[in-house]
C-alpha positions in Angstrom: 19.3 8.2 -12.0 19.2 4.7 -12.6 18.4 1.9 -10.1 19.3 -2.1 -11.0 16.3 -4.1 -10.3 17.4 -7.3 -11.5 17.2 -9.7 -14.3 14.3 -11.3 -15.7 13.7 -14.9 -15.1 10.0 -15.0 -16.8 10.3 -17.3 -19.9 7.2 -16.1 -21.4 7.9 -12.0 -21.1 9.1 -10.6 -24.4 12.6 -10.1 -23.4 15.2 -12.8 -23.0 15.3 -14.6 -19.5 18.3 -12.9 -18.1 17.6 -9.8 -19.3 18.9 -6.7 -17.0 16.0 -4.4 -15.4 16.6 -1.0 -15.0 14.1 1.8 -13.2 15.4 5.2 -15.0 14.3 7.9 -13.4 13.6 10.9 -15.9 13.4 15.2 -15.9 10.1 16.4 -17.6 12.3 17.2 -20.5 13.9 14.3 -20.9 10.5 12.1 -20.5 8.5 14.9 -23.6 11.6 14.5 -25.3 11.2 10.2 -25.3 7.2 10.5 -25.6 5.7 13.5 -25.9 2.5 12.6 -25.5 1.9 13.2 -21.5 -1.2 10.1 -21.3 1.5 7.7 -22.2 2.9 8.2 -18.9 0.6 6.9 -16.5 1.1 5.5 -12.5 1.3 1.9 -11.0 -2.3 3.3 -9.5 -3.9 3.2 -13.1 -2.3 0.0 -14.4 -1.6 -2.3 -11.7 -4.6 -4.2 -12.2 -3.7 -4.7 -16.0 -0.3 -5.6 -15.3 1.1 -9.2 -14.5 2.1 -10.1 -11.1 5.9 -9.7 -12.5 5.4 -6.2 -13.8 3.2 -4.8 -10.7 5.7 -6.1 -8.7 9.1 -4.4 -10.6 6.6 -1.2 -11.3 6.6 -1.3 -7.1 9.9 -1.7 -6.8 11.2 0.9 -8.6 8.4 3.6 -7.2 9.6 3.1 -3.8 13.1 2.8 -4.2 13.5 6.0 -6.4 11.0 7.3 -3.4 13.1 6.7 -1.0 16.3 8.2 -2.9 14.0 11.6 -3.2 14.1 11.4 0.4 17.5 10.2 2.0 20.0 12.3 0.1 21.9 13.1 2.8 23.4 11.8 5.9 20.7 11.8 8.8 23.9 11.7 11.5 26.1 14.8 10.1 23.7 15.9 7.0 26.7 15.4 4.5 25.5 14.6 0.8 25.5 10.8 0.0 26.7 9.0 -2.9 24.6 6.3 -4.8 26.3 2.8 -4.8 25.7 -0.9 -4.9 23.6 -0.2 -8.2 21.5 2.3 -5.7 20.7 0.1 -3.3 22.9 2.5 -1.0 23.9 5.4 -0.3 27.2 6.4 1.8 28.2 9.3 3.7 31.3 10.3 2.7 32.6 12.2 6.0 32.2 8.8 8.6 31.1 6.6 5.6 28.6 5.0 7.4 25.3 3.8 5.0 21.8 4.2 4.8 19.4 1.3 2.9 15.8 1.9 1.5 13.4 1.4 4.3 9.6 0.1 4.6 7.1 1.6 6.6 4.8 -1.0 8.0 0.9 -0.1 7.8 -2.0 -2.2 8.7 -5.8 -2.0 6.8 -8.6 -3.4 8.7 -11.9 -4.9 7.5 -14.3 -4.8 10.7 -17.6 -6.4 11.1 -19.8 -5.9 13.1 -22.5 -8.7 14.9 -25.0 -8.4 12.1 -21.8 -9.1 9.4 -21.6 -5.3 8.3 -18.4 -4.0 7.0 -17.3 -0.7 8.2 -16.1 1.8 5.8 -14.7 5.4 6.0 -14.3 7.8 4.2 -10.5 10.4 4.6 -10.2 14.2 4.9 -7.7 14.0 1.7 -10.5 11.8 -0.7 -13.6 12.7 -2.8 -16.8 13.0 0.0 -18.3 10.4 -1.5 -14.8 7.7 -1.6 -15.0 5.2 0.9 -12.3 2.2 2.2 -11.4 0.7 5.3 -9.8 1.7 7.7 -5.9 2.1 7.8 -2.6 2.9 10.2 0.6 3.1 10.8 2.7 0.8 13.2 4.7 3.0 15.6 7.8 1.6 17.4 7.8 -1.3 19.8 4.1 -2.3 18.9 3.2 -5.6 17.2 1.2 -5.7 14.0 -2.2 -7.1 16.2 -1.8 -3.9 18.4 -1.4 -1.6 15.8 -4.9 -2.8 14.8 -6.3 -2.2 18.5 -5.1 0.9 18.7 -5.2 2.5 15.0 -9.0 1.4 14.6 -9.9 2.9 18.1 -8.0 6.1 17.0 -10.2 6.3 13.4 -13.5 5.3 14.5 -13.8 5.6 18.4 -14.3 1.5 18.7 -12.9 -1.3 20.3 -12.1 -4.1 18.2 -10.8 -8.1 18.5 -9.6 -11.2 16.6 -7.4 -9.2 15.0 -6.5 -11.8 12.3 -3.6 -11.3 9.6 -4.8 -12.1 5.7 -2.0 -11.1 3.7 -0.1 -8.3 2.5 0.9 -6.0 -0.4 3.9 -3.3 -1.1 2.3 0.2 -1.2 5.3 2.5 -2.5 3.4 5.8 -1.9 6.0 6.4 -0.8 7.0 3.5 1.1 4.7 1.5 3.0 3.6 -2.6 3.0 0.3 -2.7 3.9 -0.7 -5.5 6.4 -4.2 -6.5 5.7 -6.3 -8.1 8.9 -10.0 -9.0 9.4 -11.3 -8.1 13.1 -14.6 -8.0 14.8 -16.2 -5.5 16.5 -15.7 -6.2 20.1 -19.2 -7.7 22.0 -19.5 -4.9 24.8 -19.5 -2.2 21.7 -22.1 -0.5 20.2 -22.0 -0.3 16.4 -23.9 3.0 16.7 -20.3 4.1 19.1 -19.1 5.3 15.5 -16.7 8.4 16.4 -14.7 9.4 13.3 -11.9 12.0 14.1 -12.6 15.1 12.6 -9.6 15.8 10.8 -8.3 12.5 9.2 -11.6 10.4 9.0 -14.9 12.5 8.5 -17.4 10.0 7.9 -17.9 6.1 9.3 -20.7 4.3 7.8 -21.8 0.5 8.1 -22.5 -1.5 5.1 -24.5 -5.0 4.9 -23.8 -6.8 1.5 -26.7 -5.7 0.1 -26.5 -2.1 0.7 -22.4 -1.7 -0.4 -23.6 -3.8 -3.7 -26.9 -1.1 -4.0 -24.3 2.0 -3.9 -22.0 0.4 -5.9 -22.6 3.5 -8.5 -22.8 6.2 -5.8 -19.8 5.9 -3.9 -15.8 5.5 -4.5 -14.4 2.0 -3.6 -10.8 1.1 -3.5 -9.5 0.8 -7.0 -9.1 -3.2 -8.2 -5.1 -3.7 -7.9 -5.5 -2.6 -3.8 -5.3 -5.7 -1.1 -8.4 -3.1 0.5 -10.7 -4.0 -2.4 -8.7 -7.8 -2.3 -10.5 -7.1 1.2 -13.6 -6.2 0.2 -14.5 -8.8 -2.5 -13.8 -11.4 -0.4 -16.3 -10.4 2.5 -18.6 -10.0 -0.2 -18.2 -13.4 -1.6 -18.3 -14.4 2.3 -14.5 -16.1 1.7 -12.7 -15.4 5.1 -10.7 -18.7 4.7 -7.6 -18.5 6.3 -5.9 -18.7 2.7 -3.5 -15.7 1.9 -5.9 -12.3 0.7 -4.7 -11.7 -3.2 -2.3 -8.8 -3.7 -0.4 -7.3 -6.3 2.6 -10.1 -5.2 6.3 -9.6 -4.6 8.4 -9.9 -7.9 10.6 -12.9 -7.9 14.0 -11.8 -9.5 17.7 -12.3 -8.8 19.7 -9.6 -8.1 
């Protein structure tokens, strides 16, 4: 399957500026049969970090738009099979020939202090025991971005939170999320020590001054460079909680 992306419009990129970009998805086969050798292939996860804003943000693209073909091949009203058009950026049942487009699932990832400036970190049911991030959720229907955070970061570690304030964002095609990245505070008639992880997603909730995350730097897993929760992190640990926009792997600017 193939998947128009757009054209290039970087003058300094190795291709011409106008160039067509395609996402090709390939079999196994095909992909040994192009380059055999398999740690040639690697994911956006690996080389986000390394890659320009440009490429990180096509690389994106393509991941969750081939994602979400993977998932909507047919009709979600009658179940027919639906065909690829518009370049796949479509796809059309062809009994009532009503369409369905790629979708984004909103998500939000919280760094939360505490009074004595601690980060709060926690570590998932699905990681390494000894991986640790911040805390994350979906946002279900009807419910603002702000109250998402209220209720998601209640849900995970048992607390009440406030100040909920939006720093930025970054496209998180596994498979198909934006990630909504907020600062709050841990709210004044809470306990730090009220730490309640779940059981079953989160199974471990641990406050962390500066010194201490910097101490265990070797000993635990942090979020990997290219993620807005390490974007997050570094800034709290550089105490920068301007107001300016957290860095991200950034949208790719093409025309389509």
């Amino acid at each position: 399957m193939l998947v128009y992306l757009g054209r290039s419009l970087d003058a300094d990129s190795a291709e011409p500026v106008g160039t067509p970009i395609i996402a090709a998805r390939l079999s196994d086969d095909v992909a040994a049969a192009l380059h055999p050798d398999e740690s040639q292939w690697v994911s956006l996860r690996t080389v986000a970090a390394t890659l320009s804003d440009r490429d990180a943000g096509a690389f994106a693209e393509a991941i969750g738009v081939v994602n979400w073909h993977d998932s909507h091949t047919h009709c979600p009203r009658c179940g027919a099979a639906t065909a690829v058009e518009d370049s796949g950026w479509t796809r059309r049942c062809p009994l009532d020939g009503s369409q369905v487009f790629p979708r984004t699932d909103p998500a939000v990832i919280v760094l939360i202090t505490d009074n004595d400036d601690r980060v709060l970190l926690g570590s998932n049911a699905m990681w390494e025991n000894n991986r640790y991030s911040l805390l994350a959720g979906f946002v279900e229907p009807g419910e603002s971005l702000e109250a998402a955070v209220l209720r998601e970061m209640h849900e995970e570690s048992g607390l009440r939170v406030t100040d909920a304030t939006y720093r930025g964002s970054q496209p998180w095609p596994f498979p198909a999320s934006i990630m909504c990245g907020f600062t709050a505070r841990l709210a004044d008639d809470q306990s730090p020590a009220d730490l309640l992880p779940d059981g079953e997603e989160i199974l471990d909730l641990r406050w962390f001054s500066r010194a201490e995350l910097r101490a265990e730097a070797t000993s635990i897993l942090l979020p990997g460079p290219s993620s807005i929760a390490r974007a997050l992190l570094d800034r709290w640990l550089n105490e920068d909680l301007s107001e300016e926009p957290t860095p991200a792997i950034e949208t790719w600017q093409a025309t389509r």
